[in-house]
C-alpha positions as a Markdown table, in Angstrom:
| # | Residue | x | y | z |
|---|---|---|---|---|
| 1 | Unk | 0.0 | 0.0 | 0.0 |
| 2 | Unk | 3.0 | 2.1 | 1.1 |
| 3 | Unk | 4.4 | 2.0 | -3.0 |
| 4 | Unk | 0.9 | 2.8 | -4.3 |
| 5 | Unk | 0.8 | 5.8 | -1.7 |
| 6 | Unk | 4.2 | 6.9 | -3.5 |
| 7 | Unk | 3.3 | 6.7 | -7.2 |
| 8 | Unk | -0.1 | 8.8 | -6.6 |
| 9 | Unk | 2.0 | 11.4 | -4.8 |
| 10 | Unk | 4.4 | 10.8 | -8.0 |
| 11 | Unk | 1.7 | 11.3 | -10.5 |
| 12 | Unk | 0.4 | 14.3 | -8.4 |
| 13 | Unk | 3.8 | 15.7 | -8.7 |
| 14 | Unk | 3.7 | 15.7 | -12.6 |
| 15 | Unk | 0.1 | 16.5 | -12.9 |
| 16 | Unk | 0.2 | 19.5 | -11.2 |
| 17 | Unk | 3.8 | 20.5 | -12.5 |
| 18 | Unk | 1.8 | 20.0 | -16.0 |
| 19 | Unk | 0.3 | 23.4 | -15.1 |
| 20 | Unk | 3.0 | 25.2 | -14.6 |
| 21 | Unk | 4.8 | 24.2 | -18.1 |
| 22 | Unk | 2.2 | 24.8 | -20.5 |
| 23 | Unk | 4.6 | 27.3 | -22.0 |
| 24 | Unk | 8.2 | 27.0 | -22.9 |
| 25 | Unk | 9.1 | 30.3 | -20.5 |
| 26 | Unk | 7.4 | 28.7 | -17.3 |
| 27 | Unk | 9.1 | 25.3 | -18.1 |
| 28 | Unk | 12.6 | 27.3 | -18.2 |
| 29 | Unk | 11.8 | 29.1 | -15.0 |
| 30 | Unk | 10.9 | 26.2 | -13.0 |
| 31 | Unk | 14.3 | 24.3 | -14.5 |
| 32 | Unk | 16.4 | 27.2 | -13.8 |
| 33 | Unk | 17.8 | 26.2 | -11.0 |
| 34 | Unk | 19.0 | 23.0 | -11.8 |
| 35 | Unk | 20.6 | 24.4 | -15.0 |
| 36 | Unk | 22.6 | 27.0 | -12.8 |
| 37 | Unk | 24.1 | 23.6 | -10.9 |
| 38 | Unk | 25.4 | 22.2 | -14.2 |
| 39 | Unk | 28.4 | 25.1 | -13.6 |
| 40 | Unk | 30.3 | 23.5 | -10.5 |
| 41 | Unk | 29.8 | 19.4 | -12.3 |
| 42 | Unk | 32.3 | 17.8 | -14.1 |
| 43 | Unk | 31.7 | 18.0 | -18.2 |
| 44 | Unk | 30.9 | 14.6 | -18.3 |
| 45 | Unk | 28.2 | 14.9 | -15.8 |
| 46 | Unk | 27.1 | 17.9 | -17.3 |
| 47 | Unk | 25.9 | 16.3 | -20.2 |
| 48 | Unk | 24.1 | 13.7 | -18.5 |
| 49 | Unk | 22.2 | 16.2 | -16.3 |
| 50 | Unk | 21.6 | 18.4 | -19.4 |
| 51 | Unk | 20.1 | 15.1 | -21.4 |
| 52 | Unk | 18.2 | 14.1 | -18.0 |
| 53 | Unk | 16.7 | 17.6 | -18.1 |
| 54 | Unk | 15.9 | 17.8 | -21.6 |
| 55 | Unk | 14.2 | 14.6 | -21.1 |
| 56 | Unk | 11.8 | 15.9 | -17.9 |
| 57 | Unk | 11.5 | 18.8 | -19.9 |
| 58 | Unk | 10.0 | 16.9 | -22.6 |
| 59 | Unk | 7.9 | 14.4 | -20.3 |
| 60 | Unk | 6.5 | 17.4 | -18.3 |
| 61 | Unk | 5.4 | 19.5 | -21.5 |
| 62 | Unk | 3.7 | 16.4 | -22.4 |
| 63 | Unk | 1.4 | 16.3 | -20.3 |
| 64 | Unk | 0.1 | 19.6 | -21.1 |
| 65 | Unk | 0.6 | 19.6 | -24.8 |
| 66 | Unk | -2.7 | 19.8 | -27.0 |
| 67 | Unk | -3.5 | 20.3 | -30.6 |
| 68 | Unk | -4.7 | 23.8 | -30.9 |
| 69 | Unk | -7.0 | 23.4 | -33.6 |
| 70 | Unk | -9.2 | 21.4 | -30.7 |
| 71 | Unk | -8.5 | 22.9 | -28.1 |
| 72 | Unk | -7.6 | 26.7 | -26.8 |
| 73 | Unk | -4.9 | 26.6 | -23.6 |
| 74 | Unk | -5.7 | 28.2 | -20.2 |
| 75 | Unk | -4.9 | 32.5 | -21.2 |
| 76 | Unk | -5.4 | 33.4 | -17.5 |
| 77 | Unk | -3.3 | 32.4 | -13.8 |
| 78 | Unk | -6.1 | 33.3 | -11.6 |
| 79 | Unk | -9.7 | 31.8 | -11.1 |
| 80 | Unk | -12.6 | 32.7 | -9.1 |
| 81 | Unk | -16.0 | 31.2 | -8.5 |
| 82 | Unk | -19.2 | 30.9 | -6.9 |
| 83 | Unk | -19.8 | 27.0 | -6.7 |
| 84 | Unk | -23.0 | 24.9 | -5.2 |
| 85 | Unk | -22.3 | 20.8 | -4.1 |
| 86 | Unk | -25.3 | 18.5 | -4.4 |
| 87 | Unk | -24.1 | 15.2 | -2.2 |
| 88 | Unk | -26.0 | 11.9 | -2.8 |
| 89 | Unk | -25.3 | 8.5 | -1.6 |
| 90 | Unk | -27.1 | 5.2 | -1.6 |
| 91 | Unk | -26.5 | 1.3 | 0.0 |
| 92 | Unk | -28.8 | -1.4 | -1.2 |
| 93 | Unk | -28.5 | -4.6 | 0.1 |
| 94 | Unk | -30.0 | -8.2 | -0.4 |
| 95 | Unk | -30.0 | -11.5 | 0.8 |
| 96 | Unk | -31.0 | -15.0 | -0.5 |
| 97 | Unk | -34.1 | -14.8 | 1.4 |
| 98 | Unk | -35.6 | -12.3 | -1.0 |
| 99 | Unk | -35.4 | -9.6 | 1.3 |
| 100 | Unk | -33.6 | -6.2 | 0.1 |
| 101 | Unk | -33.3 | -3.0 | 2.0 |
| 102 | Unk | -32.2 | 0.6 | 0.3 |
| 103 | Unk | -30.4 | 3.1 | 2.8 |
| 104 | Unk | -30.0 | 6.4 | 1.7 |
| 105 | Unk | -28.7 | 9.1 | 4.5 |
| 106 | Unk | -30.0 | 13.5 | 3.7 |
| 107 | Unk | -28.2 | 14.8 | 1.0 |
| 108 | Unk | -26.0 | 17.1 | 1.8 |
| 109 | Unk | -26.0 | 20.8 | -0.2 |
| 110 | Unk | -23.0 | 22.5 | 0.2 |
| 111 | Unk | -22.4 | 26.5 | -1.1 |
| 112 | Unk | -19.5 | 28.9 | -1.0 |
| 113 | Unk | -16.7 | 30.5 | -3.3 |
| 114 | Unk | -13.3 | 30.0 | -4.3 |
| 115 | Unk | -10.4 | 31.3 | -5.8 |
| 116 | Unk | -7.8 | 29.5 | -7.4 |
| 117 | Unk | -4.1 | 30.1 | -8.9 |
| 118 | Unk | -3.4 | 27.4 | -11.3 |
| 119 | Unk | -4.2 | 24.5 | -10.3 |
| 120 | Unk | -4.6 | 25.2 | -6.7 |
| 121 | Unk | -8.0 | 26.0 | -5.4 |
| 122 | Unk | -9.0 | 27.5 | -1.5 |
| 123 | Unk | -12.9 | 27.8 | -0.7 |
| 124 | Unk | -15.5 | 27.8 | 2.0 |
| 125 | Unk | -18.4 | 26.3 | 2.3 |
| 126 | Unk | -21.5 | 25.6 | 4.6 |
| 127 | Unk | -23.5 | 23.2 | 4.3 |
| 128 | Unk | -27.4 | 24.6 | 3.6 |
| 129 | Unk | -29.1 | 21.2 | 5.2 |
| 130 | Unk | -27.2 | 20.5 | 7.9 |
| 131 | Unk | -26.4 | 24.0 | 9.5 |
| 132 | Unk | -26.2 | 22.3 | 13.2 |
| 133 | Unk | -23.0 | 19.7 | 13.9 |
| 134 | Unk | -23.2 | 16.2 | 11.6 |
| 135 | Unk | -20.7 | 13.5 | 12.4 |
| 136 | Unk | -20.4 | 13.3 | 8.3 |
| 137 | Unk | -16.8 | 13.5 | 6.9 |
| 138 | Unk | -16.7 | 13.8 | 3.0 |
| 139 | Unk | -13.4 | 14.5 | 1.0 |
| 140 | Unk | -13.0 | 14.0 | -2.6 |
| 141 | Unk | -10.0 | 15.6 | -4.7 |
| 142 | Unk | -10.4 | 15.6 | -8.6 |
| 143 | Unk | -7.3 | 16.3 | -10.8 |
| 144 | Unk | -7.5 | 16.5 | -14.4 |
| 145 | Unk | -4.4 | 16.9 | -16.6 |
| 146 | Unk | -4.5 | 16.4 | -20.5 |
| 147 | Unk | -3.3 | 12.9 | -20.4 |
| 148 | Unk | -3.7 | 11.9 | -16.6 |
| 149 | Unk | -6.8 | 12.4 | -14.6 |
| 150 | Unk | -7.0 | 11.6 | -10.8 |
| 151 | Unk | -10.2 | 10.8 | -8.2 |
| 152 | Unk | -9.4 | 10.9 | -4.4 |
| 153 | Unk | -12.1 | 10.1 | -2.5 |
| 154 | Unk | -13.1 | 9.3 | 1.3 |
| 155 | Unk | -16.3 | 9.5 | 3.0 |
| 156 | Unk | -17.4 | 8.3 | 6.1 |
| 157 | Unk | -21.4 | 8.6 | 7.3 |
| 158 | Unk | -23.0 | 9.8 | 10.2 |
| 159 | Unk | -26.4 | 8.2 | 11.8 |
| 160 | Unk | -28.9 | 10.0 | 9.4 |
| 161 | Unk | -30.3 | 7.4 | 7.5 |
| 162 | Unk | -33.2 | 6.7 | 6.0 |
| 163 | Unk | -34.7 | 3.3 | 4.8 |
| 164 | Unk | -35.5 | 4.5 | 1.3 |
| 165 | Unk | -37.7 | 1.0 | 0.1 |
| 166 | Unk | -37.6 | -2.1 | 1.8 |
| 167 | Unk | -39.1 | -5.3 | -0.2 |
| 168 | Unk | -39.3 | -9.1 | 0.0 |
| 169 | Unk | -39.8 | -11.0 | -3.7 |
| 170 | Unk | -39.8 | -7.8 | -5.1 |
| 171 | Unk | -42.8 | -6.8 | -2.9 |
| 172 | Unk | -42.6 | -3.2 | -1.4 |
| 173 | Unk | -43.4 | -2.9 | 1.9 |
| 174 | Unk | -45.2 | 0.4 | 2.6 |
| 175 | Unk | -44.6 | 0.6 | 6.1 |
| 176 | Unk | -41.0 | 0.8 | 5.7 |
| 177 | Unk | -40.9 | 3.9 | 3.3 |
| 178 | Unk | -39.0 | 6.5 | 4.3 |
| 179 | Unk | -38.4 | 5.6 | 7.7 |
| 180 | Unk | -35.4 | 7.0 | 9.9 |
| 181 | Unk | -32.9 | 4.3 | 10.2 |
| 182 | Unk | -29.9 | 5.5 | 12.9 |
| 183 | Unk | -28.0 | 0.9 | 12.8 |
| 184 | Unk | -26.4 | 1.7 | 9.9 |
| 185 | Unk | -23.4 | 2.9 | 9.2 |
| 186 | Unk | -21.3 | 3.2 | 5.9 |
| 187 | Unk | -17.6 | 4.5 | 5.0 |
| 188 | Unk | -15.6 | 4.4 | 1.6 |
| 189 | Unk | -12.3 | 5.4 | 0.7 |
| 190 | Unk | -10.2 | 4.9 | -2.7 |
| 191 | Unk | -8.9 | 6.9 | -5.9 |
| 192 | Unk | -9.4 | 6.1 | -9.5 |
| 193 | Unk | -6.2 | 7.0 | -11.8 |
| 194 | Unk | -7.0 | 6.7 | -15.5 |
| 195 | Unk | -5.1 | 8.0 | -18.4 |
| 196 | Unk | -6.6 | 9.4 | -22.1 |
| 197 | Unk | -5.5 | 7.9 | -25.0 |
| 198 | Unk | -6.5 | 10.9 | -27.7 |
| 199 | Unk | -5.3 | 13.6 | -25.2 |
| 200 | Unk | -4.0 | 16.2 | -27.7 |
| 201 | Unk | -7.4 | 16.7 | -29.1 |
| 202 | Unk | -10.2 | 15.7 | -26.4 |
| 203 | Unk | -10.0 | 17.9 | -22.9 |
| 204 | Unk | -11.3 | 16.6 | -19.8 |
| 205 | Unk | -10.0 | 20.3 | -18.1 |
| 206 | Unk | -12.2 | 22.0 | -20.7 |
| 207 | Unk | -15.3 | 20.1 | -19.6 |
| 208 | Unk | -14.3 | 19.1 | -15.2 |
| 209 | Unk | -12.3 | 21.6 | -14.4 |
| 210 | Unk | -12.5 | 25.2 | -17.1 |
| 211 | Unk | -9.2 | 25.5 | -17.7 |
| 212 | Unk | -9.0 | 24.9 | -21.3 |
| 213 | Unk | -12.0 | 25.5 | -23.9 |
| 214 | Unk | -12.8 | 22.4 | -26.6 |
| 215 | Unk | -13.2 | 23.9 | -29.5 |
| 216 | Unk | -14.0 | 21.0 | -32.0 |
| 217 | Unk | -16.0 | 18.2 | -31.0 |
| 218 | Unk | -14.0 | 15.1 | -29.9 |
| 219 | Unk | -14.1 | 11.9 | -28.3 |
| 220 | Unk | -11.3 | 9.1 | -26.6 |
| 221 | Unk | -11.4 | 6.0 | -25.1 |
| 222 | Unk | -9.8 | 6.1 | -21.3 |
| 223 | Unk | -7.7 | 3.2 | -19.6 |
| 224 | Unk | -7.0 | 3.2 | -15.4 |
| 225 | Unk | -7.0 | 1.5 | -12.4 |
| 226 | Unk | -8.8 | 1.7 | -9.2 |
| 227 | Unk | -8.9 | 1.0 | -5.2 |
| 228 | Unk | -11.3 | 1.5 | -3.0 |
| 229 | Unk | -12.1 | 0.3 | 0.7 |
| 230 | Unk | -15.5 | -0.4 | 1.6 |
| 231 | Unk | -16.8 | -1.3 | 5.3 |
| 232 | Unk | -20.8 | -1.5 | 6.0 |
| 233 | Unk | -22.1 | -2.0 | 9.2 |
| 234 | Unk | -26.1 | -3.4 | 9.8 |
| 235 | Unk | -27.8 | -3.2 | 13.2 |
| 236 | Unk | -29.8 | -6.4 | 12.3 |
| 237 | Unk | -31.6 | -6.3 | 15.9 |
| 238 | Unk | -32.3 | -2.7 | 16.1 |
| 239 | Unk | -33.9 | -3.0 | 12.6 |
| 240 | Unk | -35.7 | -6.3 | 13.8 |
| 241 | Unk | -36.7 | -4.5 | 16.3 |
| 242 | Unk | -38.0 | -0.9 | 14.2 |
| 243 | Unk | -40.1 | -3.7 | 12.0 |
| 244 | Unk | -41.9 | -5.2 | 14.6 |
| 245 | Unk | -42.6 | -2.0 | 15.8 |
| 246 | Unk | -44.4 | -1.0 | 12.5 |
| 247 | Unk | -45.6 | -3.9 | 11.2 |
| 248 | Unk | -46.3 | -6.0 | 14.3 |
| 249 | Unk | -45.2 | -9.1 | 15.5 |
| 250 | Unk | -46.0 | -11.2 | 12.5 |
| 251 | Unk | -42.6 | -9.6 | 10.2 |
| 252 | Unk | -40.1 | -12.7 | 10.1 |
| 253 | Unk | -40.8 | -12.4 | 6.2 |
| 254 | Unk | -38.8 | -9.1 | 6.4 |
| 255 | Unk | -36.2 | -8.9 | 8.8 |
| 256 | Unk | -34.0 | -12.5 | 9.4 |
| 257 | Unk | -34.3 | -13.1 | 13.0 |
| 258 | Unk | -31.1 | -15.4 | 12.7 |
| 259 | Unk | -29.0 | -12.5 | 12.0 |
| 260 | Unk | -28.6 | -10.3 | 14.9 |
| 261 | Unk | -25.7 | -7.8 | 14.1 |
| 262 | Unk | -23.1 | -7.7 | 11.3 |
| 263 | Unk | -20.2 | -6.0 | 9.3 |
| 264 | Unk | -18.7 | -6.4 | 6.3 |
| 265 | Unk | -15.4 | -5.1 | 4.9 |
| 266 | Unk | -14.1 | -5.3 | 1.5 |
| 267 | Unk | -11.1 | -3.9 | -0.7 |
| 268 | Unk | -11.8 | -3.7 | -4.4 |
| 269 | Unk | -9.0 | -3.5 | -6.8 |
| 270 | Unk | -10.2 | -2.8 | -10.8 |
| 271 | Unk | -8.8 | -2.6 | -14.0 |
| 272 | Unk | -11.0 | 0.5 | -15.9 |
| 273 | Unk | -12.1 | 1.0 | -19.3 |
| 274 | Unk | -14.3 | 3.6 | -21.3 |
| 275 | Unk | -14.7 | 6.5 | -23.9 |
| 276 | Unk | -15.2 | 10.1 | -23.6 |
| 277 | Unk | -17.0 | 12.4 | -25.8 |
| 278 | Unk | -16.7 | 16.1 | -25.9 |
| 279 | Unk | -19.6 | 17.6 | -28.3 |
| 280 | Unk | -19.6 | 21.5 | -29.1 |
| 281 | Unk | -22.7 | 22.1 | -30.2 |
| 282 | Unk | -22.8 | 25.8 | -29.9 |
| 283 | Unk | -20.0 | 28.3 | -29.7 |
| 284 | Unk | -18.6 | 28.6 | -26.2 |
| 285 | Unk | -20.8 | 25.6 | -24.9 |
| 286 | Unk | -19.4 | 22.3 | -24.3 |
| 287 | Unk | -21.4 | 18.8 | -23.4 |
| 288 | Unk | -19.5 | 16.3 | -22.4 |
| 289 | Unk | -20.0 | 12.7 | -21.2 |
| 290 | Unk | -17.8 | 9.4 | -20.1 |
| 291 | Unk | -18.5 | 6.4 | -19.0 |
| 292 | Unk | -15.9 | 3.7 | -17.6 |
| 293 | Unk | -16.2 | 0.1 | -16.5 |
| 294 | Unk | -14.1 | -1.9 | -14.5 |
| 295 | Unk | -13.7 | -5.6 | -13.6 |
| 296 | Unk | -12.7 | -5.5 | -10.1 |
| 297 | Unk | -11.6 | -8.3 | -7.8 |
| 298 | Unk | -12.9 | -8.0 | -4.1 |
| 299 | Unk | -11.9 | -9.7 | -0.9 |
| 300 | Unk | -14.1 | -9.0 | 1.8 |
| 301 | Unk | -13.6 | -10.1 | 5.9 |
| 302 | Unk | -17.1 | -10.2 | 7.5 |
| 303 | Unk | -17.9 | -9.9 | 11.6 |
| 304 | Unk | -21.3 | -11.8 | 12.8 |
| 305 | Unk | -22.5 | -12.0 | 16.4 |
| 306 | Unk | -24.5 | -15.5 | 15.3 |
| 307 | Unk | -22.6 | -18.4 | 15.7 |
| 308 | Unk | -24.0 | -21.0 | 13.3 |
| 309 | Unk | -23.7 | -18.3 | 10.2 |
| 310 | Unk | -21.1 | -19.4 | 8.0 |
| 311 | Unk | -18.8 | -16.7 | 7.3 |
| 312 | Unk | -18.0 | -18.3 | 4.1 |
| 313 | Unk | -21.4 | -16.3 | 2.8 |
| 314 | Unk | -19.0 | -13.0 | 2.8 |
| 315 | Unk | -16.0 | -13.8 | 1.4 |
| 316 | Unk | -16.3 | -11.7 | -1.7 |
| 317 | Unk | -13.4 | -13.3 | -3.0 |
| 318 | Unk | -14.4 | -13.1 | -6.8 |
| 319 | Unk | -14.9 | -10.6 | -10.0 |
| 320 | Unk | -17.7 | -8.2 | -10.4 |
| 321 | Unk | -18.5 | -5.1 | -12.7 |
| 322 | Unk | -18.4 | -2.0 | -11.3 |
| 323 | Unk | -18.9 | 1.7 | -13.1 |
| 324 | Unk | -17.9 | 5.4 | -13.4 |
| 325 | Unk | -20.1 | 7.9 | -15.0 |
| 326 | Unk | -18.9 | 11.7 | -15.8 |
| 327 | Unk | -21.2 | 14.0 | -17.4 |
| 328 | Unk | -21.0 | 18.5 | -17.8 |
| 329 | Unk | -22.7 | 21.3 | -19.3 |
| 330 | Unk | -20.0 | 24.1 | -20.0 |
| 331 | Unk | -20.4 | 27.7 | -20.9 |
| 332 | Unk | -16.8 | 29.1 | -21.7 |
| 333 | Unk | -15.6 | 32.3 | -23.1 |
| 334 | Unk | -11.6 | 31.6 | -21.8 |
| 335 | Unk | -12.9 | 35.5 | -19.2 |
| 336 | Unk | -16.3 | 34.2 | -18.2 |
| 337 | Unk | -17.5 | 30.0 | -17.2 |
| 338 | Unk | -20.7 | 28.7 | -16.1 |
| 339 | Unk | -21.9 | 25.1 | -15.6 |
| 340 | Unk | -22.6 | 21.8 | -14.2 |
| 341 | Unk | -20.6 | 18.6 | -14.0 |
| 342 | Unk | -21.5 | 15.5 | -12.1 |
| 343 | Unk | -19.4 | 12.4 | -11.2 |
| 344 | Unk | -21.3 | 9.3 | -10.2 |
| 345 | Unk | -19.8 | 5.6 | -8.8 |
| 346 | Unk | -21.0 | 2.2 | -8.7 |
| 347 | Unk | -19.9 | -0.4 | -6.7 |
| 348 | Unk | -21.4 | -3.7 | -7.0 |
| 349 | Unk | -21.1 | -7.1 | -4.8 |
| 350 | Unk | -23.4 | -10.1 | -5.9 |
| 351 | Unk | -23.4 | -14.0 | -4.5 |
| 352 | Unk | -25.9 | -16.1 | -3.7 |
| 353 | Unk | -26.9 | -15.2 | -0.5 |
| 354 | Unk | -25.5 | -11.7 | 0.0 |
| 355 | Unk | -25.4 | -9.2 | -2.3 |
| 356 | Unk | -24.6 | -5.3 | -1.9 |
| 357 | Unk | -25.0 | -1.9 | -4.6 |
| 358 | Unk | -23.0 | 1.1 | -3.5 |
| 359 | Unk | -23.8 | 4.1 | -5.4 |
| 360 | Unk | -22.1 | 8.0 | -4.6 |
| 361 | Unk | -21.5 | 11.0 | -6.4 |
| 362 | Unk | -21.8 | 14.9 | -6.7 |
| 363 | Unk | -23.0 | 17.7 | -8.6 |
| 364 | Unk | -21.7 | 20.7 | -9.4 |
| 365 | Unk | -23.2 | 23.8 | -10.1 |
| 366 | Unk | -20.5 | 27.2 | -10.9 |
| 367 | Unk | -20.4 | 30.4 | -11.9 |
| 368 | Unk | -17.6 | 32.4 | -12.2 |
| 369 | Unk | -14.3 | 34.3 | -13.9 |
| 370 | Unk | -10.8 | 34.0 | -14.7 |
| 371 | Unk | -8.7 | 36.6 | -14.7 |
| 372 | Unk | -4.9 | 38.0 | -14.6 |
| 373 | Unk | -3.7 | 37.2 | -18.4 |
| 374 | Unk | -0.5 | 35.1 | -18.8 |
């Protein structure tokens, strides 16, 4: 874990150095230095540093290096913008039995603005639902370069939830719509690296992150890789106990009484595939849309208070599809942006008698300005 940890900081360290050398005169000034050290080296190892340079040089420009024709570079240093953040989250879980429960805690609406100085951003926010203390934490971190783009995300739930739909045979039960849940508890942490084939022409910064500005319609297909850790924790006797409370004593149909508490943790590792499309359909307006799959292998450990449960039933030791949908609205005139971008995630966990659907995303709504011309 330690030497993934390294190559995202690694990757992090050429993404964002990307910015800074999207023109020959800021890739000298950040190499300047080094080049004054070549004066006290020996000649040989002058021309090995000078080659190793050139080389970074080359790799770091690459990064940032478009096809104008497609796409029109960043003309401005500075950024600022007034930005909403619609939260949503959703855990659905099933067993052999036929029974399957949907959780879904309050979304969570989030305002405030932000400046930003290439590709560094500082904001504030408050959140417009929750205004008194919630034991929520949510972080995500989204870096988009012309080749590389990068998802950090960790979120861990408070008690808010609700019990969205609750069914058995694909009956809904009624009397569980809607109803506060506070046994269940849900945390997910991971990043998604991916890198775009046809980068000189198709811009993910033109459509995530208003940086650049697509100017001809384009499309790419997108390869990556993904982690993410995933730990669910069920109440099974406090729900027992909410059914019977609704429905009566007669609800063994609903609720398995042979369960009476449980967690499960599971690490997913995926292999990612997709396509990008960038369509400008108007002048200065940009929709864009991606979708990526990936086969991921989890391996899940499982804690259950009943002793004659086999905690074989957990052990999500096999392959399973899971998705990432991107989709934005841009208006772009390189001085004024406005828009609305969403990222969505699907995680998925099916077996005969357990099964689990993990769905979380945002969206984005922004107005705003660049300003201070390069």
């Amino acid at each position: 874990m330690k030497r993934i940890v390294f190559y995202i900081l690694f990757l992090l360290t050429l993404v964002s150095t990307s910015t800074f050398a999207q023109d020959t005169d800021e890739a000298s000034a950040a190499t300047s230095a080094f080049a004054d050290s070549l004066n006290t080296m020996p000649t040989e190892n002058k021309k090995q540093a000078k080659n190793f340079r050139n080389t970074l040089k080359k790799i770091i420009r690459g990064f940032s290096s478009v096809d104008t024709n497609y796409i029109e570079p960043q003309h401005y240093v500075m950024q600022t913008m007034l930005q909403g953040t619609y939260t949503y989250e959703r855990y659905t879980v099933g067993t052999d039995n036929g029974e399957e429960i949907e959780f879904a805690p309050e979304p969570s609406l989030k305002i405030g603005p932000y400046i930003g100085w290439k590709f560094l951003f500082w904001g504030y926010t408050f959140d417009v639902y929750h205004m008194e203390e919630d034991n929520r934490k949510e972080y995500s971190l989204d870096l988009y370069s012309s080749q590389i783009g990068i998802d950090l995300f960790y979120r861990k739930t408070g008690s808010n939830y609700k019990i969205k739909r609750m069914s058995y045979d694909n009956d809904k039960i009624p009397e569980m719509h809607n109803v506060r849940f506070d046994g269940f508890h849900a945390s997910i942490k991971g990043f998604n690296l991916y890198y775009i084939t046809n980068h000189r022409k198709f811009s993910y910064p033109a459509a995530f992150a208003q940086s650049t500005v697509q100017r001809r319609s384009c499309g790419s297909p997108m390869f990556g890789i993904g982690y993410m850790r995933h730990t669910l924790d069920i109440d099974w006797k406090k729900l027992s106990e909410l059914t019977t409370k609704r429905m009566g004593e007669d609800q063994s149909m609903v609720v398995d009484s042979n369960i009476v508490s449980g967690k499960v943790k599971y690490t997913d590792f995926s292999l990612t595939g997709g396509y990008g499309y960038n369509w400008v359909f108007a002048k200065n307006w940009l929709f864009s849309g991606s979708l990526s799959l990936g086969l991921a292998y989890k391996r899940a450990t499982a804690d259950n208070e009943h002793s004659g449960f086999d905690l074989k039933n957990f052990r999500l030791t096999n392959f399973n599809l899971d998705g990432v949908g991107r989709f934005a609205i841009v208006w772009n005139t390189t001085k004024w942006f406005a828009g609305a971008s969403t990222v969505i995630h699907t995680y998925n966990y099916h077996k005969q008698q357990f099964s689990t659907n993990s769905m979380f995303g945002n969206l984005k709504i922004y107005i705003g300005m660049n300003f201070w011309r390069k």
